[in-house]
Structures are given as C-alpha cells and as structure tokens.
C-alpha positions in Angstrom: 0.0 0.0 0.0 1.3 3.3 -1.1 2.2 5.5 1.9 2.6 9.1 1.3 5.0 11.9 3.8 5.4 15.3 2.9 8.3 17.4 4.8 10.1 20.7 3.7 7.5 23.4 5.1 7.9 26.3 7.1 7.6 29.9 7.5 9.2 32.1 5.0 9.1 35.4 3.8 7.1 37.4 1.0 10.1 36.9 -1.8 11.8 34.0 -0.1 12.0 30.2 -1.4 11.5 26.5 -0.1 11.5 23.2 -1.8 9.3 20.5 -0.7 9.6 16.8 -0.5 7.5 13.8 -1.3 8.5 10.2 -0.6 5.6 8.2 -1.5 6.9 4.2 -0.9 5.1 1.2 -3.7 6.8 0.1 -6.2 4.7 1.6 -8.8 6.6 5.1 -8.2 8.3 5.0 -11.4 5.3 4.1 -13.5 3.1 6.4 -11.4 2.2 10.7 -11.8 2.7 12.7 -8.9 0.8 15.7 -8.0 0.9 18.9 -5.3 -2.5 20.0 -3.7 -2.3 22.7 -1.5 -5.4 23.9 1.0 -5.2 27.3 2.6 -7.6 28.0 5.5 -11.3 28.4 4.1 -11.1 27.5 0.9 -10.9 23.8 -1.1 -7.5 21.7 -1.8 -6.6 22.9 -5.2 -4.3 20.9 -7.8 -1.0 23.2 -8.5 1.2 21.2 -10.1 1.2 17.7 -11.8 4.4 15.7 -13.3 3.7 12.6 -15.2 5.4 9.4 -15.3 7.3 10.0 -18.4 8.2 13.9 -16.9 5.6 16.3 -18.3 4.6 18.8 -16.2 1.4 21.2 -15.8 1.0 24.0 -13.4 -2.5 26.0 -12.0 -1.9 29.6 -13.4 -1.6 31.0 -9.7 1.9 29.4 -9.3 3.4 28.8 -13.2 6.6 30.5 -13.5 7.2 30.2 -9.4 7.0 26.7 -8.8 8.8 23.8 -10.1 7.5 20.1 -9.7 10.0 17.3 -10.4 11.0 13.7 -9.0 14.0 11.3 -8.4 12.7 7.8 -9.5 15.9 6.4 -7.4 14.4 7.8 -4.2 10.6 7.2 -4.6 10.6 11.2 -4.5 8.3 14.3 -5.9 9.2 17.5 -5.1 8.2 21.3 -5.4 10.8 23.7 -5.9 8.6 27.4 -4.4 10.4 31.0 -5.3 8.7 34.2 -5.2 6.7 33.1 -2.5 3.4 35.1 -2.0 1.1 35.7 0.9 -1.2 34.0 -0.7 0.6 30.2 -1.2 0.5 30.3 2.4 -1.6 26.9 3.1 -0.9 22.8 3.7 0.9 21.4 0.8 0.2 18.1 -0.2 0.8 15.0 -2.8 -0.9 12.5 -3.9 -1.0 10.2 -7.3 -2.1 11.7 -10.3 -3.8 12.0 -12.4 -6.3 8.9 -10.5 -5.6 10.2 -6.6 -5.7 7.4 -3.6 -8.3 7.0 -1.4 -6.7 8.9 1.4 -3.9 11.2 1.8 -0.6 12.1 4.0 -0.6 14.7 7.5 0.6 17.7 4.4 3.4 20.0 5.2 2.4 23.2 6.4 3.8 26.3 4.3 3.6 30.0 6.1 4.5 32.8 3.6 4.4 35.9 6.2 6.4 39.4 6.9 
C-alpha cells in the first residue's frame, strides 16, 4: 500500500524560497504521476502542479513561472521547488497520485509565507 509523507514546510518570507519533498513508498513510483495539492484556510485543496510518469509537467496559473514540480525515481521522490513566494501560497501542501488520486492522503506540510 502506497504510503505518502510530505516534509520541507515552514515559515518564510514574502520573496523568499522552499523546496518540498515527497517520498511516496510502492513500487509503482516509477510508472506512477505525482501531483501537489495545497489547502489554505477556508477554501478547497486545489491541484498546483502535476508531473507525469514520463516527466511532463502542468501547473494551475496561480503558481506557473514560481514553482517547479520534479521527482527522483531512485528515491521514490516528488518535489516542489517554491520562489517568489506570496502571501497567498501560504496553506498545507500536499501530494498525492495523479492524475487517479488514492483514497486517502498524507498529514501535508504546512507552508507560512508571512512578513
């Protein structure tokens, strides 16, 4: 069963950068798309950024040109590479399968953009 942990959040400044991590354990990684939801307070988990298996990448509008999505097959590992960080990323960060999501999903990473 696919387990999923997110790690890398924190609080950074208006500006600043941070680079998420994804392990997600199976041995279907390598075959498997990877995406990053995020949910800030009061509103719904939105999609940001999806990479397929073979590497292609799509990004919501709100973060293209900021945020980078990319994986290490080796390590069973997504990740999200966040500059220009807004005010308004600030909210739990996290992945699941993509583009078919599992039934459940990891305790997210919590990402604070604040002055």
């Amino acid at each position: 069963q696919v387990q999923l942990v997110e790690s890398g959040g924190g609080l950074v400044q208006p500006g600043g950068s941070l680079r998420l991590s994804c392990v997600a354990s199976g041995s279907i990684f390598s075959i498997a798309g990877m995406a990053w939801h995020r949910q800030a307070p009061g509103k719904e988990r939105e999609l940001i950024a999806a990479i397929t298996s073979g590497g292609m990448t799509n990004y919501a509008d709100s973060v293209k040109g900021r945020f980078t999505i990319s994986r290490d097959n080796a390590k069973n590992t997504v990740y999200l590479q966040m500059n220009s960080l807004k005010t308004e990323d600030t909210a739990v960060y996290y992945c699941n399968m993509y583009p078919i999501r599992l039934g459940y999903w990891g305790q997210g990473t919590q990402v604070t953009v604040s002055s």
